[in-house]
PLY file of the C-alpha trace (Angstrom):
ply
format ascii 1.0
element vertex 390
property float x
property float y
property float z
element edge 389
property int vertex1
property int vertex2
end_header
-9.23 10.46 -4.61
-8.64 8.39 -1.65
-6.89 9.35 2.30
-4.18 6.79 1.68
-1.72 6.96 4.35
1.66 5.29 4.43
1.38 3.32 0.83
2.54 4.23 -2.45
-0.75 5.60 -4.29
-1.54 4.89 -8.12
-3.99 5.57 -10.47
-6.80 8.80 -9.08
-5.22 8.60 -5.81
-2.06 9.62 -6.91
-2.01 13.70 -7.18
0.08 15.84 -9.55
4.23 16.60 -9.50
3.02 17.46 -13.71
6.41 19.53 -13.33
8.54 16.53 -11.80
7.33 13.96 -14.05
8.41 16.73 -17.03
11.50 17.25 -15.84
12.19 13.83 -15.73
11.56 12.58 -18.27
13.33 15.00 -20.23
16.51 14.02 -18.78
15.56 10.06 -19.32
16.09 10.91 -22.93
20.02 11.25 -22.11
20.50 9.99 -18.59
19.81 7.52 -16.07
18.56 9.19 -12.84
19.07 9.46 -8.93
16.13 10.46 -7.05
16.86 12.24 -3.95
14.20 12.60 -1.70
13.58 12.24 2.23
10.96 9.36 3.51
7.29 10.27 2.98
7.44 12.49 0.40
6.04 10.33 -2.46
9.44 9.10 -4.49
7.81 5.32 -4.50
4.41 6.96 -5.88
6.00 8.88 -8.71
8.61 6.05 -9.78
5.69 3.85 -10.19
3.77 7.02 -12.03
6.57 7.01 -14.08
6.51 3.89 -15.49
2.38 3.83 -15.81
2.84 6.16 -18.67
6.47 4.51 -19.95
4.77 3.87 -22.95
3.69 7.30 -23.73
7.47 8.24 -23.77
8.48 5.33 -25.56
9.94 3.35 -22.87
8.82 -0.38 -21.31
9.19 0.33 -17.67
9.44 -1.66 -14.72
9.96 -0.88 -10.69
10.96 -2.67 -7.72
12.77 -2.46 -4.59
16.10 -4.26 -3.20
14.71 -2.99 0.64
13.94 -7.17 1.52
17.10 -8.27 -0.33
19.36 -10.19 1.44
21.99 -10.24 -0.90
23.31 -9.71 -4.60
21.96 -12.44 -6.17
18.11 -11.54 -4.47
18.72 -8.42 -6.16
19.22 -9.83 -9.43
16.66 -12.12 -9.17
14.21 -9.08 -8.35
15.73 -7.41 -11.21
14.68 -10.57 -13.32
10.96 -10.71 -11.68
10.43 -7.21 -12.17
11.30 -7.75 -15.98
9.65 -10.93 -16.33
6.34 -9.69 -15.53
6.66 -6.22 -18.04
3.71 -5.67 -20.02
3.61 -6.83 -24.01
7.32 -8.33 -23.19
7.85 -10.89 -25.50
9.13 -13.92 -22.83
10.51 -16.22 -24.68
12.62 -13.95 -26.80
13.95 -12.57 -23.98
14.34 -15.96 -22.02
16.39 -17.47 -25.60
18.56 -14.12 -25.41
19.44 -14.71 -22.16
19.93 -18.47 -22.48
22.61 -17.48 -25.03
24.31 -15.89 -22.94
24.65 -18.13 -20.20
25.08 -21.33 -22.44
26.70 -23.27 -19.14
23.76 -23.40 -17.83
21.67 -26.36 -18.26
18.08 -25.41 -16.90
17.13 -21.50 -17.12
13.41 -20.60 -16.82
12.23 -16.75 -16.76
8.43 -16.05 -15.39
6.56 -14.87 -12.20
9.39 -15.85 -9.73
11.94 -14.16 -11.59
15.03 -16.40 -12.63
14.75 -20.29 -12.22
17.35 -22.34 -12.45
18.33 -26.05 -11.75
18.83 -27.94 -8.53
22.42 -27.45 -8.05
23.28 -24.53 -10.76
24.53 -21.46 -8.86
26.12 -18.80 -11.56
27.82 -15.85 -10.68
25.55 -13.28 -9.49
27.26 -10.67 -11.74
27.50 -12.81 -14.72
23.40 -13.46 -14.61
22.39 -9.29 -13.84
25.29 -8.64 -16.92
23.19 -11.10 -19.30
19.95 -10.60 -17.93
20.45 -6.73 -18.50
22.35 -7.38 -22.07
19.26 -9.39 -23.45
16.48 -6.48 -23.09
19.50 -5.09 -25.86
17.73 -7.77 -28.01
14.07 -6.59 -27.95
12.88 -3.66 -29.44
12.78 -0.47 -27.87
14.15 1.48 -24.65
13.41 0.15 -21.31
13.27 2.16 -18.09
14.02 0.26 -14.45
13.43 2.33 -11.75
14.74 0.66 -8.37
13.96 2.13 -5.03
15.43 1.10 -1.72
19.01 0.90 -3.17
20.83 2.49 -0.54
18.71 0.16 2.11
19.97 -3.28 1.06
23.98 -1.40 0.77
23.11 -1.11 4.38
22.28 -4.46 5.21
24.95 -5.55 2.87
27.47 -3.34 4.88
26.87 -5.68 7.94
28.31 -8.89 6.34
31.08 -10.24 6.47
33.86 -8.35 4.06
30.15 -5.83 3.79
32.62 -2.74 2.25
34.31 -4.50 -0.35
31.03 -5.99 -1.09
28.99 -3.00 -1.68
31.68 -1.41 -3.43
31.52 -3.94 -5.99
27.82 -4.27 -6.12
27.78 0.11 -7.03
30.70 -0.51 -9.34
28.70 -3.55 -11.11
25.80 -1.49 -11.14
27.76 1.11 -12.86
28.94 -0.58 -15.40
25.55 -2.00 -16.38
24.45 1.55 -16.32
27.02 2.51 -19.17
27.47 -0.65 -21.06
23.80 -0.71 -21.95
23.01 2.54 -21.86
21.60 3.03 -25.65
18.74 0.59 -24.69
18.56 0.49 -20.80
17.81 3.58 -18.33
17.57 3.66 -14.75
16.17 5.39 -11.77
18.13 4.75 -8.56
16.48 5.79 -5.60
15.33 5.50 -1.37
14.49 6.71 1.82
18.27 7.59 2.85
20.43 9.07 0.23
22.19 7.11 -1.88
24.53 9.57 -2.64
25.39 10.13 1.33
25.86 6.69 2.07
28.44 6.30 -1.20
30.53 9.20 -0.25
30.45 8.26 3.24
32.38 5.27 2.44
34.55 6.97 -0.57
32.41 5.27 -3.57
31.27 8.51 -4.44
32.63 7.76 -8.43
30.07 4.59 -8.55
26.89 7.24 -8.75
28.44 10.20 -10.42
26.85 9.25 -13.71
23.25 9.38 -12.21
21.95 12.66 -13.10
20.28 13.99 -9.16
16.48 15.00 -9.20
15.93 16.40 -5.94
12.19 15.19 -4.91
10.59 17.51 -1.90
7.27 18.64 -0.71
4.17 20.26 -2.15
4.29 24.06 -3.46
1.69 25.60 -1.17
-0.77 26.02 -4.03
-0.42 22.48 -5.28
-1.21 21.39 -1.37
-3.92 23.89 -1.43
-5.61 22.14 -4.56
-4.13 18.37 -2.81
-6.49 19.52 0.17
-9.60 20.74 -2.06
-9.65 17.45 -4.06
-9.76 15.27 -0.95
-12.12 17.86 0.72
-14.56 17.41 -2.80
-14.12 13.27 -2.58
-14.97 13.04 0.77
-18.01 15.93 0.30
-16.21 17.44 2.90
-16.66 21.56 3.19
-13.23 22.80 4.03
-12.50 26.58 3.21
-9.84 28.27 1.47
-8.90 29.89 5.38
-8.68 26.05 6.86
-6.65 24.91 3.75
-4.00 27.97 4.41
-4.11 27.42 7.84
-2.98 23.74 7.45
0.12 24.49 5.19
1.02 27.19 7.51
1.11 25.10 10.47
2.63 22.32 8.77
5.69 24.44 7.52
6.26 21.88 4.78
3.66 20.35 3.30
4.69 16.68 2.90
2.16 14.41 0.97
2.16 12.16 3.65
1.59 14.39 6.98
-1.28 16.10 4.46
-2.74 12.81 4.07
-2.77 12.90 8.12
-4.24 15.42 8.58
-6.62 15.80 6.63
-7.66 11.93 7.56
-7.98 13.02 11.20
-10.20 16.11 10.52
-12.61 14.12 8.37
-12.89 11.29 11.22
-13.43 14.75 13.83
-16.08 16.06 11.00
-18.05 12.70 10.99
-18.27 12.84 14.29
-20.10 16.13 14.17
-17.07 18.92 15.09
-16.64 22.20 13.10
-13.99 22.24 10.68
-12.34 25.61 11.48
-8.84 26.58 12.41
-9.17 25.77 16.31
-9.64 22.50 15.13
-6.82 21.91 13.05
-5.09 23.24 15.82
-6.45 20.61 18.03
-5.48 17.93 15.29
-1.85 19.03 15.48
-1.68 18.81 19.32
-3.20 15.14 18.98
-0.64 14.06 16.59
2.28 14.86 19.15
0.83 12.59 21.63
2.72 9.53 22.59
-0.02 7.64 20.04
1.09 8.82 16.71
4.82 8.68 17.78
4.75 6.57 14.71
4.59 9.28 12.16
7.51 10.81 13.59
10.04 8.23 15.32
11.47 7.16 11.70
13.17 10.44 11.64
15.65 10.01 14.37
15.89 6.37 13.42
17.15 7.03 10.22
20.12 9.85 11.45
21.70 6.03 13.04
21.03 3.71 9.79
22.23 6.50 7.37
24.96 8.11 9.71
26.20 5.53 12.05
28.18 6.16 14.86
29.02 9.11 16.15
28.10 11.71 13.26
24.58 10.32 14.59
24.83 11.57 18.02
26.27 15.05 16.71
23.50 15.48 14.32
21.03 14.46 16.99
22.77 17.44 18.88
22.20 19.75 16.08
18.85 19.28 15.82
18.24 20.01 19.64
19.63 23.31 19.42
17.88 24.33 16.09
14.45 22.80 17.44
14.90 24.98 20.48
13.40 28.13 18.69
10.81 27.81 15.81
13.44 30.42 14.20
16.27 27.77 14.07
19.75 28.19 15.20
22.92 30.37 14.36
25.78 28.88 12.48
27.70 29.94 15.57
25.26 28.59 18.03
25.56 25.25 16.09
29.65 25.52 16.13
29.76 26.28 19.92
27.01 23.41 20.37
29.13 20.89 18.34
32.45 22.50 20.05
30.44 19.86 23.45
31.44 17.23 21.15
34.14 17.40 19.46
37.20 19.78 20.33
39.38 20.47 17.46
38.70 23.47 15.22
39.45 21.85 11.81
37.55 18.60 12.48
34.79 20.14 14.17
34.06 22.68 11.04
34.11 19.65 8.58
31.89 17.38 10.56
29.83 20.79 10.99
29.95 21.24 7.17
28.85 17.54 6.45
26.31 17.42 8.60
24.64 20.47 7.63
24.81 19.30 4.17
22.91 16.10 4.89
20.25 17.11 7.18
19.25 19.82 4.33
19.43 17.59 1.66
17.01 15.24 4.00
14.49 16.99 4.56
15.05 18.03 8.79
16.77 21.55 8.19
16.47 24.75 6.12
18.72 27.08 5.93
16.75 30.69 6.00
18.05 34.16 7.23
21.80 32.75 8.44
19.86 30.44 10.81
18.81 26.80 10.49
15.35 25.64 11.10
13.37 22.29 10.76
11.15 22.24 7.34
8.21 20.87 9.25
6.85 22.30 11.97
5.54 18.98 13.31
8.78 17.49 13.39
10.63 20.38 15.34
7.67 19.99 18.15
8.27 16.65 18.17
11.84 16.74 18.58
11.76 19.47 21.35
8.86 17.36 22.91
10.79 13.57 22.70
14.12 13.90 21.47
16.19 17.34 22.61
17.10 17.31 26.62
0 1
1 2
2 3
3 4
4 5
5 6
6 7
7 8
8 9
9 10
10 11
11 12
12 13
13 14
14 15
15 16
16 17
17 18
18 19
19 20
20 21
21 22
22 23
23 24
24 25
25 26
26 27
27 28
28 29
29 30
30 31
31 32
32 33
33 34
34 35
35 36
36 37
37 38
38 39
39 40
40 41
41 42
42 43
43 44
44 45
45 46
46 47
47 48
48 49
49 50
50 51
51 52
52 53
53 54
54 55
55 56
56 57
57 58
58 59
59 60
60 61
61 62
62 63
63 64
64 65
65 66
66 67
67 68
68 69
69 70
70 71
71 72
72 73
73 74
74 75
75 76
76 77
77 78
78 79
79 80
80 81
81 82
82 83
83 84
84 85
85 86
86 87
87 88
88 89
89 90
90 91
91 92
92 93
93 94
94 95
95 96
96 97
97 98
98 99
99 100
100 101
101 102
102 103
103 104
104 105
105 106
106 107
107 108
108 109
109 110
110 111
111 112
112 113
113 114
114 115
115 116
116 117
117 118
118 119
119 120
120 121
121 122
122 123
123 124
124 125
125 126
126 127
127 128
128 129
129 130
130 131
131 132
132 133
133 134
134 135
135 136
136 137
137 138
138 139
139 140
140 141
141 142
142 143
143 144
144 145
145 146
146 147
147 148
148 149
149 150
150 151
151 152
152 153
153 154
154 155
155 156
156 157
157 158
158 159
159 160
160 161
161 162
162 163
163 164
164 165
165 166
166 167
167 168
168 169
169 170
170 171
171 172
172 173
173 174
174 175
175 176
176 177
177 178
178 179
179 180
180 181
181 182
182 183
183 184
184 185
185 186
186 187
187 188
188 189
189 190
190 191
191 192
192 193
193 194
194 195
195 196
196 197
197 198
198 199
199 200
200 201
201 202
202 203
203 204
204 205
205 206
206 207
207 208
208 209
209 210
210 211
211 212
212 213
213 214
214 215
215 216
216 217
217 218
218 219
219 220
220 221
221 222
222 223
223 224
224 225
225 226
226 227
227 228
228 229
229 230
230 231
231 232
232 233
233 234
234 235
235 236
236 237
237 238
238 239
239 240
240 241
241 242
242 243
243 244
244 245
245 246
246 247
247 248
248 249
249 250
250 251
251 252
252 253
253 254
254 255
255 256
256 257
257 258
258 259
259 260
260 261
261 262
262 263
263 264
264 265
265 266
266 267
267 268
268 269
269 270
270 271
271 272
272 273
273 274
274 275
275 276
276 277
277 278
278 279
279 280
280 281
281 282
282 283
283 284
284 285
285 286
286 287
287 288
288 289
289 290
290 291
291 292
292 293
293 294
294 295
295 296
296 297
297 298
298 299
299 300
300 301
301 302
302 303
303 304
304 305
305 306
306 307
307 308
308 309
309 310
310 311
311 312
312 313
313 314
314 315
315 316
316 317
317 318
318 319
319 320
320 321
321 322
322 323
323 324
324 325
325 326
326 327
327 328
328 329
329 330
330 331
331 332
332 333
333 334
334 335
335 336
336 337
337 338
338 339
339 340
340 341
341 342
342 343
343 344
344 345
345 346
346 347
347 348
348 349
349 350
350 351
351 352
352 353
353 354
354 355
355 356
356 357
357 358
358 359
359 360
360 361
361 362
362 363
363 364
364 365
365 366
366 367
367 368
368 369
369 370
370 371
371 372
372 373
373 374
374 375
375 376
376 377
377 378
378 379
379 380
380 381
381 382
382 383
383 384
384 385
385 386
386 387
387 388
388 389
């Protein structure tokens, strides 16, 4: 197993989620899913682990992502490529099925570019997805399409011109696909910022309701234990049980990703002839707060604007200051009279209080423990108090 940081890992480098993957695909038998899961934490990885072992479940699977599309019909044509290039898929079956469908059309070609058509020929972005989906009814079997970056392109899509009504319709299309096919076609919706928060946000909460949520987060500490020992064993690197525990505790949340950091900057310490003991990772941890590796960290402020917007962005931003104040967390009164700054009236103030809360558990910054909210990962609260809080 490799130190693979920031890129989807396949194959030996990717590690475990056994239980996940289980869990899953029992509910592929009767649903279509939405993955939930914060940035980092390996959702890309095990979509694409999914559909590596499709077979074994009985499903051809495909993945892709809508995060560079710039509008509908990129998506569909995506949607096509992705499909075009399935393994053992008979093409021109599938390319006559959908040519049936679309008889107005005079030149239709399916194959490593996705959808080509002729100079001039511009069909309704709906009406292709709609027969492009309705032809893999045709071939035998179940397929699985697992699509990441969803809620990504809604929020590029937001942006343009009449960008609500559009996304609306593009969830609701979606949708419908998602029901009228669903005896031969399953999906897996997910990204980075929940899809679920950015469809309630603007009332289209009813266009994902059918998606069955999977909750993705970090590593049980055991699992990151045995993460850490397999690395430590590729890399003939002697790292004891004490280091190992020592990591996880520090880390407070042992995210794939920050794992794969660390332990990447201890070998390169290693090589260059330090001790691996506790001080060290200590030392590593400091290192990684430095202006430097802002990197790893500057994403998660970022994201509170993209997903949020203006000014539940600034209010959760407050939030977090308060709670990253004490490694404890913060009150629920603490936060109240801290959001109270912001926003005077009792009623609105407890709602945006409520919603807000909600989110930043469900992505990953807070934990509720004890009545009091604290950051998941320790890295991330000393970076906040560090760069972000005043």
């Amino acid at each position: 197993m490799r130190t693979v940081i920031g890129s989807p890992v396949e194959g030996d480098d990717f590690f475990d989620r056994e239980s996940e993957r289980r869990r899953m695909w029992r509910r592929l038998e009767t649903d279509s899913l939405l993955l939930l899961a914060p940035r980092r934490i390996g959702k890309t990885s095990l979509m694409r682990a999914l559909c590596a072992e499709g077979a074994d479940h009985g499903f051809q699977a495909v993945s892709l992502s809508f995060a560079a599309c710039s509008d509908e019909m990129h998506c569909v044509r995506e949607l096509a490529k992705a499909i075009a290039g399935a393994r053992e898929l008979d093409l021109s079956a599938l390319q006559q099925a959908l040519k049936g469908l679309l008889p107005d059309l005079k030149s239709l070609k399916l194959g490593p570019l996705g959808i080509e058509l002729a100079t001039g020929e511009s069909p309704d972005w709906r009406d292709l997805g709609e027969a492009l989906t309705r032809s893999l009814g045709s071939l035998d079997g179940r397929w699985l399409i697992a699509v990441d970056e969803v809620p990504v392109f809604l929020l590029h899509l937001l942006k343009q011109d009449d960008g609500l009504a559009r996304v609306r319709g593009f969830l609701y299309w979606l949708r419908t696909l998602r029901q009228d096919h669903h005896a031969q076609v399953r999906w897996i919706l997910a990204g980075s910022i929940g899809l679920d928060t950015v469809a309630a946000r603007h009332g289209l909460g009813d266009t994902v309701n059918d998606l069955k949520p999977i909750p993705l987060g970090a590593f049980e500490p055991e699992t990151a234990e045995r993460f850490l020992q397999a690395l430590a064993e590729s890399y003939k690197v002697d790292m004891s049980g004490e280091v190992r525990s020592h990591i996880i505790a520090q880390l407070g949340w042992p995210v794939p990703y920050y794992l794969q950091i660390l332990f990447g900057e201890l070998y390169d310490r290693v090589e260059d002839g330090e001790r691996l003991d506790s001080n060290l990772v200590d030392q590593v941890f400091d290192d990684l707060l430095k202006p430097a590796h802002k990197g790893y960290f500057d994403y998660w402020r970022q994201r509170l604007t993209e997903e949020l917007g203006q000014p539940d962005d600034g209010h959760a931003t407050h939030l977090l200051s308060h709670c990253a104040r004490d490694p404890s967390g913060a009150s629920r009164t603490t936060l109240e009279q801290a959001l109270a700054e912001r926003i005077a009236e009792p009623d609105s103030r407890e709602t945006c209080l409520r919603y807000l809360l909600d989110i930043l558990e469900s992505d990953g910054y807070l934990v509720q423990l004890d009545d009091r909210w604290r950051f998941r990962l320790e890295l991330l609260r000393r970076y906040w108090l560090q760069r972000v809080a005043p």
